[in-house]
C-alpha positions in Angstrom: 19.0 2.9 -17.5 15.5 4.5 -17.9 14.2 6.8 -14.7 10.9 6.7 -13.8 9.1 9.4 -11.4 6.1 9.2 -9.2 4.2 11.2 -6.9 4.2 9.5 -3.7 6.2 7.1 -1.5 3.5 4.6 -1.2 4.2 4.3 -5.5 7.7 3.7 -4.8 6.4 0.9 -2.8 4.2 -0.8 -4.5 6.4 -0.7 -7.7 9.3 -2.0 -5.6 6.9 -4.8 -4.4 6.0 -5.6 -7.9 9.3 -5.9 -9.4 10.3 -8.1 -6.7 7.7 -10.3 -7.5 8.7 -10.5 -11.2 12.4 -11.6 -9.9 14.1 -8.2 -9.8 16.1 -7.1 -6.7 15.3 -4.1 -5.7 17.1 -1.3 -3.0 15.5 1.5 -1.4 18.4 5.0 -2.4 18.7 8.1 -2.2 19.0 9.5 -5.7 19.0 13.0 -6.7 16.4 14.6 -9.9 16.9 17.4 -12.4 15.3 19.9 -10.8 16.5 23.4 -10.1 16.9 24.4 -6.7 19.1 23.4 -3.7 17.4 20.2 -2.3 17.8 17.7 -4.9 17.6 14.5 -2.7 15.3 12.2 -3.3 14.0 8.9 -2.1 14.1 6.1 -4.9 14.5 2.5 -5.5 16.7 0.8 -7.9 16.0 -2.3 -10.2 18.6 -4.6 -10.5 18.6 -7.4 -13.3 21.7 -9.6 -12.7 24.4 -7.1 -12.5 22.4 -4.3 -14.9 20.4 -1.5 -13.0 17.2 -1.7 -15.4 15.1 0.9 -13.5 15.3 3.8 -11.5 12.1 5.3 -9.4 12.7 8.9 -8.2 10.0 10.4 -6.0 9.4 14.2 -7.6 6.0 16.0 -8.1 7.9 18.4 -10.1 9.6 15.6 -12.5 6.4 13.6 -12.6 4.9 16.1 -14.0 
């Protein structure tokens, strides 16, 4: 499974809207990044293929960058 980052909400959902136009189910998470610090929490979406999760989008500025 490859993780993708982004900036801002509105990317998560217009990649969400996206992949479920290309056939994908997609479900809005809460996931959690590789930062340091104590809030690791993030909002996300996962891309499901059949029973494989190809794609993970984690909102972080710090990760995405």
């Amino acid at each position: 499974m490859k993780t993708l980052y982004v900036n801002k909400k509105s990317e998560i959902s217009m990649l969400k809207h996206a992949f479920e136009m290309a056939g994908f189910r997609c479900y809005r998470v809460r996931t959690d990044c590789s930062c340091t610090g104590r809030d690791k929490s993030r909002n996300g979406i996962l891309v499901i293929d059949g029973d494989t999760v190809r794609l993970e989008v984690a909102r972080c500025k710090a990760c995405a960058k």
